[in-house]
N, C-alpha and C positions, 0 to 999 in steps of 0.2 A: 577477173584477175588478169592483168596483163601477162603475155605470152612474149617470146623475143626469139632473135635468131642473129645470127654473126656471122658476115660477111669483112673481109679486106674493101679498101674503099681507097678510089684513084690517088689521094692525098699520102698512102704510104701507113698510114695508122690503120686501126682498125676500128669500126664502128658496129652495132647490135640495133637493131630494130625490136620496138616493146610495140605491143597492140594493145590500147586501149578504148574500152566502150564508155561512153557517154551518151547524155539524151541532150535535143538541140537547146536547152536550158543552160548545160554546163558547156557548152563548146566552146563560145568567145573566149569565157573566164581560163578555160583548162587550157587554152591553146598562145595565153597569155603568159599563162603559170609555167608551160613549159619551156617560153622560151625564157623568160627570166632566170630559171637552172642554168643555163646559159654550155649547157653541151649536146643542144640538140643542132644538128645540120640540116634535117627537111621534117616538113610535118603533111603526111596526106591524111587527106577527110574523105572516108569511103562511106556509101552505104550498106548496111549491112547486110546485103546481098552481094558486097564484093566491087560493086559499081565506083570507081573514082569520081570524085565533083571537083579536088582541089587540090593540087599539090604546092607547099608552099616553102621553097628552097630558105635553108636560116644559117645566116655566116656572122660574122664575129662583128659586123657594123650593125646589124640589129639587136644583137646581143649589149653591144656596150652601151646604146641608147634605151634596152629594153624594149617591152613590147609598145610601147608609145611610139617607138622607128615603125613598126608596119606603118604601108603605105592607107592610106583612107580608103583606095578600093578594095584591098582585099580587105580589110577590116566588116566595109561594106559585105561582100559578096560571104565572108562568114557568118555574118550578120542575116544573110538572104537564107543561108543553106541553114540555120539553125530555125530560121521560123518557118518552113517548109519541109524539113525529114526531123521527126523524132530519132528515129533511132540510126547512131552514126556511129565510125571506128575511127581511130587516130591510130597511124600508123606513125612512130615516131623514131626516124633513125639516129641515132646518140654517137658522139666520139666515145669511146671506150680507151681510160684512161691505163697505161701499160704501164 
């Protein structure tokens, strides 16, 4: 079950980070679907020991293009961490709409 927490964030709005667990099967897919939602701002890939692999900043030019805008290496390098760590967390910080 995703977990969150709420912080103020430079931009003046406020945004919530949700944690969610996935296995390296659903990362590409889930990290797709997330930004297609289209109010997420960053997405990190930790390992489930807490270890960061990936932090991937998401602004409204990859949003309007979807997830077909990320660039091919990190697509790549998702692609690397999903077939090398089963078990991972998405940290996903959201605008929180007021």
């Amino acid at each position: 079950m995703p977990s969150s927490s709420r912080w103020p964030h430079p931009g003046g709005g406020r945004s919530f980070t949700e944690t969610i667990n996935v296995t390296g099967d659903q990362l590409l897919s889930k990290v797709k679907s997330l930004i297609r939602e289209g109010n997420v701002r960053r997405i990190v890939i930790r390992r489930r020991n807490g270890r960061r692999l990936l932090s991937i900043p998401v602004n409204a030019g990859v949003v309007v293009g979807g997830a077909a805008a990320l660039t091919a290496p990190v697509l790549t390098a998702i692609g690397a961490i999903a077939g090398a760590v089963s078990g991972l967390t998405l940290e996903v910080q959201r605008n929180q709409d007021e």
